[in-house]
PDB file of N, CA, C and O in Angstrom:
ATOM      1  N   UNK A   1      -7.969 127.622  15.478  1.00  0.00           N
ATOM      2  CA  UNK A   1      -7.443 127.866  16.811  1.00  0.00           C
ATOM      3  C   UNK A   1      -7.919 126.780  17.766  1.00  0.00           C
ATOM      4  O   UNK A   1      -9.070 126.346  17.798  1.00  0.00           O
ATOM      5  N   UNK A   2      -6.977 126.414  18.491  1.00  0.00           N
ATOM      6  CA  UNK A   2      -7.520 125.445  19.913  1.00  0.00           C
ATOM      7  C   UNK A   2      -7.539 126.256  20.782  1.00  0.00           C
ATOM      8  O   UNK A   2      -6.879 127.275  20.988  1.00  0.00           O
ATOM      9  N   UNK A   3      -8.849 125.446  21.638  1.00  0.00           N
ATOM     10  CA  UNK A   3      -9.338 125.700  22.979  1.00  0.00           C
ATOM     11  C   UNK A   3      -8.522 125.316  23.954  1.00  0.00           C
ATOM     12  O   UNK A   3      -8.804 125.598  25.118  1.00  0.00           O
ATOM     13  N   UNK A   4      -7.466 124.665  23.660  1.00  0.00           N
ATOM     14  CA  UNK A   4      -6.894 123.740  24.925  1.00  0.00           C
ATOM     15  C   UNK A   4      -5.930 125.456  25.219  1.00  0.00           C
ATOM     16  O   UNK A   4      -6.230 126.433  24.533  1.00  0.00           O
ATOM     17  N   UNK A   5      -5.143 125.513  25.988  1.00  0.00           N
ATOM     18  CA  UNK A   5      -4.757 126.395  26.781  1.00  0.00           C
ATOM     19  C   UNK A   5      -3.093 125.678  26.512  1.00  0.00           C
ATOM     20  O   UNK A   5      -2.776 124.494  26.631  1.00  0.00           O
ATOM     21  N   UNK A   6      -2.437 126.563  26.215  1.00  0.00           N
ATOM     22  CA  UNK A   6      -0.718 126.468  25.930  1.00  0.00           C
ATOM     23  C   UNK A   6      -0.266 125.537  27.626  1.00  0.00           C
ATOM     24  O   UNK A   6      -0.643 125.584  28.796  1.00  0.00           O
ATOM     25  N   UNK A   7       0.514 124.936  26.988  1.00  0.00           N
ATOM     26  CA  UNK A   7       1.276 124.129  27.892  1.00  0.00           C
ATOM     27  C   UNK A   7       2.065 125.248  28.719  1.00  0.00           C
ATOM     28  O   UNK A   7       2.246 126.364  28.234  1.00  0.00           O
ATOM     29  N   UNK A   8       2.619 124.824  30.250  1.00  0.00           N
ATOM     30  CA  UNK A   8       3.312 125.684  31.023  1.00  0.00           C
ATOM     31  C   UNK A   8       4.449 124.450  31.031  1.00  0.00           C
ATOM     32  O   UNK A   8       4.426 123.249  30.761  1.00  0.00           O
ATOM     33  N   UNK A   9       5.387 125.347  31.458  1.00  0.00           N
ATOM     34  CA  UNK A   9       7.355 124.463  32.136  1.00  0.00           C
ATOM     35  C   UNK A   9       7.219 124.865  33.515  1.00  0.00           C
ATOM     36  O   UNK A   9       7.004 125.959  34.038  1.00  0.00           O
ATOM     37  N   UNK A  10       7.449 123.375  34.100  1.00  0.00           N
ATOM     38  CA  UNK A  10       7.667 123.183  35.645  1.00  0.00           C
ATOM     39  C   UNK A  10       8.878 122.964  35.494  1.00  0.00           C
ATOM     40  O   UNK A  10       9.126 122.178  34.579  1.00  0.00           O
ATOM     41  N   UNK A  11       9.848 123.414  36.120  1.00  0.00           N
ATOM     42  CA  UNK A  11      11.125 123.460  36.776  1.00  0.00           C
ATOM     43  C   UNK A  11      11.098 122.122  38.087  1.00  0.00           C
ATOM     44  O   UNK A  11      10.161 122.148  38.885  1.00  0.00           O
ATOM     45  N   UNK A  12      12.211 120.971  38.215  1.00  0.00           N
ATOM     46  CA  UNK A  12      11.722 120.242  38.432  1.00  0.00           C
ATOM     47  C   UNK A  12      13.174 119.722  39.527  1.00  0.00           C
ATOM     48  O   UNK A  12      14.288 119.509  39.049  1.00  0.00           O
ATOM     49  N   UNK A  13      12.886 119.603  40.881  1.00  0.00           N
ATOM     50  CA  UNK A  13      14.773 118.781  41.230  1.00  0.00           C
ATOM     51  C   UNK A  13      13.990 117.879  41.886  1.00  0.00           C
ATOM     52  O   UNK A  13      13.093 117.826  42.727  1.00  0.00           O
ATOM     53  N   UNK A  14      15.171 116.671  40.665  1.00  0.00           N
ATOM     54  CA  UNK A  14      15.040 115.041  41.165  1.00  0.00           C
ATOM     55  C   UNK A  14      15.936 115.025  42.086  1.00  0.00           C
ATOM     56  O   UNK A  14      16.961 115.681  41.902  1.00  0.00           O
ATOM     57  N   UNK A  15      15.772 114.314  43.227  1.00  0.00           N
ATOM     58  CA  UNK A  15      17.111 114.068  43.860  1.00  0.00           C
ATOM     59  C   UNK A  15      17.312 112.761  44.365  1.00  0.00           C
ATOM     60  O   UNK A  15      16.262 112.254  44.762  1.00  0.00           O
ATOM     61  N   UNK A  16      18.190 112.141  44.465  1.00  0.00           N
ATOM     62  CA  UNK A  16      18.551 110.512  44.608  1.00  0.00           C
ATOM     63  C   UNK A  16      18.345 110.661  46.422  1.00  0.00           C
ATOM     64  O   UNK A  16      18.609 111.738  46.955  1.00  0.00           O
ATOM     65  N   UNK A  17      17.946 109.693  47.098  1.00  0.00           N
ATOM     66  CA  UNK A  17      17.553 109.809  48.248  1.00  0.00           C
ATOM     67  C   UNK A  17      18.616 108.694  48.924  1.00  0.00           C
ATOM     68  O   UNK A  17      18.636 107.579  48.402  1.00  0.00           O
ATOM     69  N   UNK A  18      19.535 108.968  50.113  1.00  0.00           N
ATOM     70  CA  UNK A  18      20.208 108.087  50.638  1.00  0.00           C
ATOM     71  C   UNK A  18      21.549 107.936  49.869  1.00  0.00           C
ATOM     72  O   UNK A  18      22.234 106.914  49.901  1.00  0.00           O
ATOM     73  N   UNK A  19      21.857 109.085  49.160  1.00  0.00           N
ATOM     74  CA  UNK A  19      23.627 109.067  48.588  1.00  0.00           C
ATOM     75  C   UNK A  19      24.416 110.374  48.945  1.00  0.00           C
ATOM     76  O   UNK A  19      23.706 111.380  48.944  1.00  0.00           O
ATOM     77  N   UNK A  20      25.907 110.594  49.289  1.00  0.00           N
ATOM     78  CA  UNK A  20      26.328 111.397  50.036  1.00  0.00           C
ATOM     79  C   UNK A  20      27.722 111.125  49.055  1.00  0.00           C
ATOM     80  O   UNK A  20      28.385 110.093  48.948  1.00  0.00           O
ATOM     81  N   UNK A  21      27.894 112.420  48.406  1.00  0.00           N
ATOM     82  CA  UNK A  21      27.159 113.979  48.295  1.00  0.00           C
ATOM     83  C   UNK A  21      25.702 113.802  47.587  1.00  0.00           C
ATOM     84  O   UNK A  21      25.454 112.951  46.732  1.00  0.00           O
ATOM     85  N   UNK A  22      24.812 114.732  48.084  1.00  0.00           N
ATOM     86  CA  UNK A  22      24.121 114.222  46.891  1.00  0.00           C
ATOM     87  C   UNK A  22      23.995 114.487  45.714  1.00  0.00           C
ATOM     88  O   UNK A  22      24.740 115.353  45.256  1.00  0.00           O
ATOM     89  N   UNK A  23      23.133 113.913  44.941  1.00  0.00           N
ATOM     90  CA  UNK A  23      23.280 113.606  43.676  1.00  0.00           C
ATOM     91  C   UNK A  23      21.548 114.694  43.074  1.00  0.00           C
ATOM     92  O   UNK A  23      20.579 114.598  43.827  1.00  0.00           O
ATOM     93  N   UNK A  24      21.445 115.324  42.164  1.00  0.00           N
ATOM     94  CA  UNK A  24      20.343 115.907  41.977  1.00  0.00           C
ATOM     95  C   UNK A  24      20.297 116.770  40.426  1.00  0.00           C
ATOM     96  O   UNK A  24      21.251 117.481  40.109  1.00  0.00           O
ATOM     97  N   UNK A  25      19.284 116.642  39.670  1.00  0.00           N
ATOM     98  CA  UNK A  25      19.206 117.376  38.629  1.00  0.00           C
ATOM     99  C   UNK A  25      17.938 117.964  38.208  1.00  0.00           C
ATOM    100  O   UNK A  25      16.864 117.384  38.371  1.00  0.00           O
ATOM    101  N   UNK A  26      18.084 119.377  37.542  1.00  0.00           N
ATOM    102  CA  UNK A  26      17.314 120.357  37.958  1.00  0.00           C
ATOM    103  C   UNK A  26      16.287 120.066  36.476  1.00  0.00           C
ATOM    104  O   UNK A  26      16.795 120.150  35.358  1.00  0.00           O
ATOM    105  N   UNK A  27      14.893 119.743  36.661  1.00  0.00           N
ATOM    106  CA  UNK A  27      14.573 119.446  34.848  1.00  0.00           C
ATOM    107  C   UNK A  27      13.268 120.704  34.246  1.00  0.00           C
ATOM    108  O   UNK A  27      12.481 121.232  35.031  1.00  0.00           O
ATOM    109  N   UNK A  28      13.282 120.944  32.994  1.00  0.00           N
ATOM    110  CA  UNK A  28      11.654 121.589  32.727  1.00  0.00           C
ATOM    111  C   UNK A  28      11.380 120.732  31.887  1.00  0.00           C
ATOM    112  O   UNK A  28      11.937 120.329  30.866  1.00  0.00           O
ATOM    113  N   UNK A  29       9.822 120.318  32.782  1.00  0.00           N
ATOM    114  CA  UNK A  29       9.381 119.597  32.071  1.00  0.00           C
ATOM    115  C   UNK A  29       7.702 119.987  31.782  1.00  0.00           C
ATOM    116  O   UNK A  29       6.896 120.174  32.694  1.00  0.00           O
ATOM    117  N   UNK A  30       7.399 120.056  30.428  1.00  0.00           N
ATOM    118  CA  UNK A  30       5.798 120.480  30.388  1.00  0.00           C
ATOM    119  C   UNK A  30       4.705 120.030  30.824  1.00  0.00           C
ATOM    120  O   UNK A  30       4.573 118.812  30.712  1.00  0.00           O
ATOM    121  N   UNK A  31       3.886 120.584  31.276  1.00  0.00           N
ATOM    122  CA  UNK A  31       2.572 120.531  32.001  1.00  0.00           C
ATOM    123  C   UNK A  31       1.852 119.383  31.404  1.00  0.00           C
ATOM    124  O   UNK A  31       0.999 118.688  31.956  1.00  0.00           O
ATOM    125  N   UNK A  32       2.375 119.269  30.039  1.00  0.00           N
ATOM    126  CA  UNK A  32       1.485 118.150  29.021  1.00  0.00           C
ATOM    127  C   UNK A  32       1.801 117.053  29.303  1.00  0.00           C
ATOM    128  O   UNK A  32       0.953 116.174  29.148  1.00  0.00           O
ATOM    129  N   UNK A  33       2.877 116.764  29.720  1.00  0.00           N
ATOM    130  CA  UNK A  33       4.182 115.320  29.848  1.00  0.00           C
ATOM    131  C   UNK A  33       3.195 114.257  31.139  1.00  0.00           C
ATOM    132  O   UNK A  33       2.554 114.281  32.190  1.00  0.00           O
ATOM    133  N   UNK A  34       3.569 113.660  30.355  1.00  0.00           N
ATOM    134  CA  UNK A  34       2.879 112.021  31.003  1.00  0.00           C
ATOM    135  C   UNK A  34       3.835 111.775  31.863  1.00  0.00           C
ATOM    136  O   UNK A  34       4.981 112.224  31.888  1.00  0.00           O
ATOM    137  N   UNK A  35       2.994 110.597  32.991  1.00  0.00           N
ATOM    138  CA  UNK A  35       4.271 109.953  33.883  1.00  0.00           C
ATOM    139  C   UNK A  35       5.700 109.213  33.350  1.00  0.00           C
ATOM    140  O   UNK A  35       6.825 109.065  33.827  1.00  0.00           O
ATOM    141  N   UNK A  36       5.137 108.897  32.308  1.00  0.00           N
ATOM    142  CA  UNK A  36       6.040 107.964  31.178  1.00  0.00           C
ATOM    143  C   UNK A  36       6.847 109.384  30.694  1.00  0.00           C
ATOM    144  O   UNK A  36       7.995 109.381  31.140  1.00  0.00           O
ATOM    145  N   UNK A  37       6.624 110.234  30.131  1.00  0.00           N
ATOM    146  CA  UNK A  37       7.448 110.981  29.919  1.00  0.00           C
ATOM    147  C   UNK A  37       8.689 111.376  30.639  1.00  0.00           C
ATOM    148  O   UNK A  37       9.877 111.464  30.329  1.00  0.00           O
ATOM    149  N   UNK A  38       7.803 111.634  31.988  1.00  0.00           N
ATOM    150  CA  UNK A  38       9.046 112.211  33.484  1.00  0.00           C
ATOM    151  C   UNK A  38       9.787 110.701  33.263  1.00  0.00           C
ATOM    152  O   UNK A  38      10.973 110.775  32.939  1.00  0.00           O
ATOM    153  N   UNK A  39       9.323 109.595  33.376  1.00  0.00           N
ATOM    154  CA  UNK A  39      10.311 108.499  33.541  1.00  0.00           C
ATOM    155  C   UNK A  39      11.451 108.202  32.662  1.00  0.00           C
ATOM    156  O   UNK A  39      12.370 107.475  33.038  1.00  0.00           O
ATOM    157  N   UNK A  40      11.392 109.026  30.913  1.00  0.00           N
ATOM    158  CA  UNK A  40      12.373 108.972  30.077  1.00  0.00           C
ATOM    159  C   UNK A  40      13.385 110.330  30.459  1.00  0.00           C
ATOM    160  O   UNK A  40      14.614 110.329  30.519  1.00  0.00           O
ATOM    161  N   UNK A  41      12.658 111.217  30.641  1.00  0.00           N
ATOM    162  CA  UNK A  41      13.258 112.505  31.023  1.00  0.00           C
ATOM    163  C   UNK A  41      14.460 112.197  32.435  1.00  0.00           C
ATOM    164  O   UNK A  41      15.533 112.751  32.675  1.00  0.00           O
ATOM    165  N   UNK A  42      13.791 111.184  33.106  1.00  0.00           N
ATOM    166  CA  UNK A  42      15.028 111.301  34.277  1.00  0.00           C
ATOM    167  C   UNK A  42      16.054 110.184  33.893  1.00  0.00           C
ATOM    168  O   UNK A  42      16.996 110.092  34.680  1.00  0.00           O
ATOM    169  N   UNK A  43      16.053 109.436  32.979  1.00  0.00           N
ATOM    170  CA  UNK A  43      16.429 108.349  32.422  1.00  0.00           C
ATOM    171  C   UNK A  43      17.671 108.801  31.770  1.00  0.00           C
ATOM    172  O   UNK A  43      18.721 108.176  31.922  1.00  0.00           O
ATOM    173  N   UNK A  44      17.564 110.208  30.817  1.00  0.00           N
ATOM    174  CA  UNK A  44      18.353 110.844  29.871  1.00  0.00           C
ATOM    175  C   UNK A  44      18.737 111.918  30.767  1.00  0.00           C
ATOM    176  O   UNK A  44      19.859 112.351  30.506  1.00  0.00           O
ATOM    177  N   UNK A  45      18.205 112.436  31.659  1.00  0.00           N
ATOM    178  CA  UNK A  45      19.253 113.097  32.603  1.00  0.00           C
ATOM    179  C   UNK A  45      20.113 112.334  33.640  1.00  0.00           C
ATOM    180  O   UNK A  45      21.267 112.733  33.799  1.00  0.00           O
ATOM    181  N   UNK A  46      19.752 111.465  34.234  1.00  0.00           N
ATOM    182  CA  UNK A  46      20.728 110.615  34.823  1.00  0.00           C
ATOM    183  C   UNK A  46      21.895 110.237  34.004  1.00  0.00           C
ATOM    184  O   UNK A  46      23.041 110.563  34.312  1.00  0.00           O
ATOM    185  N   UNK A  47      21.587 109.526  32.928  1.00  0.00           N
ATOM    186  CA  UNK A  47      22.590 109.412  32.547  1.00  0.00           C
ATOM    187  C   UNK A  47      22.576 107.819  32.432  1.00  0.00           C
ATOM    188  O   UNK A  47      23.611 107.182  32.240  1.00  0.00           O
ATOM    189  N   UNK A  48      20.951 107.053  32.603  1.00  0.00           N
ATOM    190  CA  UNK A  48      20.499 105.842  33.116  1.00  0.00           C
ATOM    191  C   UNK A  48      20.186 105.232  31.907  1.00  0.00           C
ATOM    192  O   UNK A  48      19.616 105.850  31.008  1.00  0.00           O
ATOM    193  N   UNK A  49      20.537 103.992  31.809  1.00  0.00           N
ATOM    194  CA  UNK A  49      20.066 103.015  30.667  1.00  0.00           C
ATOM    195  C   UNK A  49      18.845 102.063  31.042  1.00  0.00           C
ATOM    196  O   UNK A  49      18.994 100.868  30.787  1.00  0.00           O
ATOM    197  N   UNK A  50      17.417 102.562  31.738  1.00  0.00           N
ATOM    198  CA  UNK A  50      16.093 101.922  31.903  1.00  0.00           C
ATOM    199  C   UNK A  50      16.801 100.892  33.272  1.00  0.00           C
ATOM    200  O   UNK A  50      15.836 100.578  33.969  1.00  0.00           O
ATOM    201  N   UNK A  51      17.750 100.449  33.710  1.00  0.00           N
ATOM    202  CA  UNK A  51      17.749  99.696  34.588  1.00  0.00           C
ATOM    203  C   UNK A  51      18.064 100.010  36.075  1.00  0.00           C
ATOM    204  O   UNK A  51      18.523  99.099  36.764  1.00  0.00           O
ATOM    205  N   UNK A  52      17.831 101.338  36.665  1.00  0.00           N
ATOM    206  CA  UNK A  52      17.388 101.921  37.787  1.00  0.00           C
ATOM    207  C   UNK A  52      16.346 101.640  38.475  1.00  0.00           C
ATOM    208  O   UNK A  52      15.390 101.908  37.747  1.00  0.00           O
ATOM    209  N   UNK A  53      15.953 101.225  39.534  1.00  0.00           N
ATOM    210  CA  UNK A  53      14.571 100.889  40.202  1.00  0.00           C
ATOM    211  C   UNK A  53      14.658 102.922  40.294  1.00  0.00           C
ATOM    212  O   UNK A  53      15.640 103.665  40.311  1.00  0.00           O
ATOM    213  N   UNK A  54      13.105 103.240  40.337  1.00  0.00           N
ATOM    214  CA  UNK A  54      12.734 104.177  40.869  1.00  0.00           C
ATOM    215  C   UNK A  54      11.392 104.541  40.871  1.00  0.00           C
ATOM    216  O   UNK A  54      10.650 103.770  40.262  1.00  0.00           O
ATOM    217  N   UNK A  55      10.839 105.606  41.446  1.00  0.00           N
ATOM    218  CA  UNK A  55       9.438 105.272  41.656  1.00  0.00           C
ATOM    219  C   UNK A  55       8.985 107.003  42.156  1.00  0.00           C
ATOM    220  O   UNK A  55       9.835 107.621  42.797  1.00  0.00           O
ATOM    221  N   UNK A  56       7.893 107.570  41.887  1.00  0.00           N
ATOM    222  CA  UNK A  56       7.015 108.845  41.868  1.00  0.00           C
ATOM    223  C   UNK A  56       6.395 108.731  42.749  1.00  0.00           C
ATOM    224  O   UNK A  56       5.831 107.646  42.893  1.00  0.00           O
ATOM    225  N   UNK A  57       6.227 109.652  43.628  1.00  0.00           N
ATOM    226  CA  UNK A  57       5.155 109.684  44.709  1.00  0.00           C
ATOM    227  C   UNK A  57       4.206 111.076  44.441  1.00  0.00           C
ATOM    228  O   UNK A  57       4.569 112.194  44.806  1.00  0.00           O
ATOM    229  N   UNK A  58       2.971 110.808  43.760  1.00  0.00           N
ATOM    230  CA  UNK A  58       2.286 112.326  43.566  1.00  0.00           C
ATOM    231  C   UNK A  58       0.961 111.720  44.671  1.00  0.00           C
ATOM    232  O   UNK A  58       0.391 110.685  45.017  1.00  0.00           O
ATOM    233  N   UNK A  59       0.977 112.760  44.827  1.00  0.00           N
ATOM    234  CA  UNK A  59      -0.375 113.364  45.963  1.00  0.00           C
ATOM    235  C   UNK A  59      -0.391 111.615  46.636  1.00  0.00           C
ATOM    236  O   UNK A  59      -1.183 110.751  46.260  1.00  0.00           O
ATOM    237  N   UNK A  60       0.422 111.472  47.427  1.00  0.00           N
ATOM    238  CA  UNK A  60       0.279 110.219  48.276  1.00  0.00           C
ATOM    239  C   UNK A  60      -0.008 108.773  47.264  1.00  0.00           C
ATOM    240  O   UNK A  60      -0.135 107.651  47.755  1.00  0.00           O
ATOM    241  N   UNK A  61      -0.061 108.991  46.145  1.00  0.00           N
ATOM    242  CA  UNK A  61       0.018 107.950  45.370  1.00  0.00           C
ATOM    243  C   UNK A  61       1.111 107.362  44.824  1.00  0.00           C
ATOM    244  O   UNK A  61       1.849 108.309  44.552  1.00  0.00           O
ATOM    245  N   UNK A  62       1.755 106.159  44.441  1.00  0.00           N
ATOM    246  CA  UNK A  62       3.466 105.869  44.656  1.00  0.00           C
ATOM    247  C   UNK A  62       3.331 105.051  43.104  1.00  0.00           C
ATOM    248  O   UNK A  62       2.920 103.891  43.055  1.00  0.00           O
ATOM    249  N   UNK A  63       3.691 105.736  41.996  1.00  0.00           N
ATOM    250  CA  UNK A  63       3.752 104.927  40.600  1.00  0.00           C
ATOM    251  C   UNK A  63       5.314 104.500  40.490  1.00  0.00           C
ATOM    252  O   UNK A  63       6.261 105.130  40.961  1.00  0.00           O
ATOM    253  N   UNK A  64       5.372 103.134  39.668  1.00  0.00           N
ATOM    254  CA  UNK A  64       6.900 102.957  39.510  1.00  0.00           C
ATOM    255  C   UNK A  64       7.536 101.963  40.026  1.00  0.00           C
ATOM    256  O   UNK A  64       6.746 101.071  40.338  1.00  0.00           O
ATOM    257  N   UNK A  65       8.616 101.715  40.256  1.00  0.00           N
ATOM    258  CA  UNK A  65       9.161 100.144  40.796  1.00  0.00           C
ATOM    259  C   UNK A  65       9.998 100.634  41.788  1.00  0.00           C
ATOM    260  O   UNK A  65      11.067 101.209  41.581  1.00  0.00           O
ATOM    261  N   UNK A  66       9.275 100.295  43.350  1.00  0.00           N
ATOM    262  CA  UNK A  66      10.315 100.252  44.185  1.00  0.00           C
ATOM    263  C   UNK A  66      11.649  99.424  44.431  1.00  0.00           C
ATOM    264  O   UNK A  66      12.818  99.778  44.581  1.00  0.00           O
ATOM    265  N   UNK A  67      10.923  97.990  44.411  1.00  0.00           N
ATOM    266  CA  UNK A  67      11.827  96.652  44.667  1.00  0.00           C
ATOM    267  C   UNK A  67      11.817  96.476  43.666  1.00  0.00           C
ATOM    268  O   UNK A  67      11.000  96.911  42.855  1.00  0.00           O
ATOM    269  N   UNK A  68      13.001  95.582  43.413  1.00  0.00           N
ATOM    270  CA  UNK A  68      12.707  94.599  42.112  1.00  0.00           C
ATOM    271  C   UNK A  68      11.768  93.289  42.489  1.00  0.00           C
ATOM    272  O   UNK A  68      11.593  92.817  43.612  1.00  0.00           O
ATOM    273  N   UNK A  69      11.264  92.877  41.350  1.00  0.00           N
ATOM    274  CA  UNK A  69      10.061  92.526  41.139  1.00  0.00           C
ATOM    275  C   UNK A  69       8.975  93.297  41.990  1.00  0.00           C
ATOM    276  O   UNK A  69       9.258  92.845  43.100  1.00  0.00           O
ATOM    277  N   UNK A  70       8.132  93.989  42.162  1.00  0.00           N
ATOM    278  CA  UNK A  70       7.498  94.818  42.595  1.00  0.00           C
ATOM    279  C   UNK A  70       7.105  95.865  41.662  1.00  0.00           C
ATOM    280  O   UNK A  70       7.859  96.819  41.472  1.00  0.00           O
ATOM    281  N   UNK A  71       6.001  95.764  41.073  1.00  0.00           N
ATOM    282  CA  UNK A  71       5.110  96.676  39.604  1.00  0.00           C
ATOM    283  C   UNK A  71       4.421  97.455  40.534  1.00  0.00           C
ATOM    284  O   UNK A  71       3.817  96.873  41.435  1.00  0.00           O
ATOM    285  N   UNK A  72       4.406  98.939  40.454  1.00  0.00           N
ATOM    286  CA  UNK A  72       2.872  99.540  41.195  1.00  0.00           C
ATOM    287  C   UNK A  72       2.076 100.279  40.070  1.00  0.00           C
ATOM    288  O   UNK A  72       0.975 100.827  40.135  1.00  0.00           O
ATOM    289  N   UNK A  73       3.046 100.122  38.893  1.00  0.00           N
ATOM    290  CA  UNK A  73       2.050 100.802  37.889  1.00  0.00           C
ATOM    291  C   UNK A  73       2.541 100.323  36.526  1.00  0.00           C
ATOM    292  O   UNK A  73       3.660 100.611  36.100  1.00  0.00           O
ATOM    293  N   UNK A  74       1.663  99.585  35.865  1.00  0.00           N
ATOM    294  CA  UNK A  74       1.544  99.004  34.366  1.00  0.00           C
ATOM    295  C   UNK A  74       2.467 100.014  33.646  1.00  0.00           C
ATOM    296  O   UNK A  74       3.165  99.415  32.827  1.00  0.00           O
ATOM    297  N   UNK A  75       2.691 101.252  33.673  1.00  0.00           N
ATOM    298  CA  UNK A  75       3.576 102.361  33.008  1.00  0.00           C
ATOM    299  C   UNK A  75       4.758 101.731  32.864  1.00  0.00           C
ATOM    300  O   UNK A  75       5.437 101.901  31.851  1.00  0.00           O
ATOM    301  N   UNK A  76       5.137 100.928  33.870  1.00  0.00           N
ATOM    302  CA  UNK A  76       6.614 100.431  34.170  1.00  0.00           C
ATOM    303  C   UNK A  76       7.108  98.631  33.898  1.00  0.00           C
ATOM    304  O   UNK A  76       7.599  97.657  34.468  1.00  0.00           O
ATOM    305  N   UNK A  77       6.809  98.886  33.201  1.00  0.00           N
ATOM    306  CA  UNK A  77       6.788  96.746  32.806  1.00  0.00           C
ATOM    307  C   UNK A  77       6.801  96.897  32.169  1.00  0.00           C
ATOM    308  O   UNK A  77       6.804  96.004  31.322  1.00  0.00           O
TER     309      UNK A  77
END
């Protein structure tokens, strides 16, 4: 038996910021899932082939590619 404690599903809406209508999809994604994970997960729900700029903002911290050329996190290069 493991000690680690069962993964939970967060229910999750991405939403594209600055498009009209908007655009938004609803995801579960597990408690276990890496940033890299959420970044394939919105990749295959978009409907995106890796060449989207986009970028995470958790607890005031901003991972991901705003601009092009502009790295804020090794995850994304």
């Amino acid at each position: 038996m493991s000690d680690l404690p069962e993964p939970v599903v967060y229910q999750l809406k991405v939403v594209l910021q600055g498009i009209s209508p908007m655009i938004w999809r609803r995801l579960l994604v597990k408690s276990d899932s890496t940033i890299e994970d959420l970044h394939y997960t919105i990749q295959i729900a978009m409907g995106w082939e890796d060449i989207h700029l986009h970028y995470f903002t958790i607890h005031g911290q901003q991972y991901g590619v705003r601009k092009p050329g502009v790295c804020r996190d090794k995850t994304f290069r």
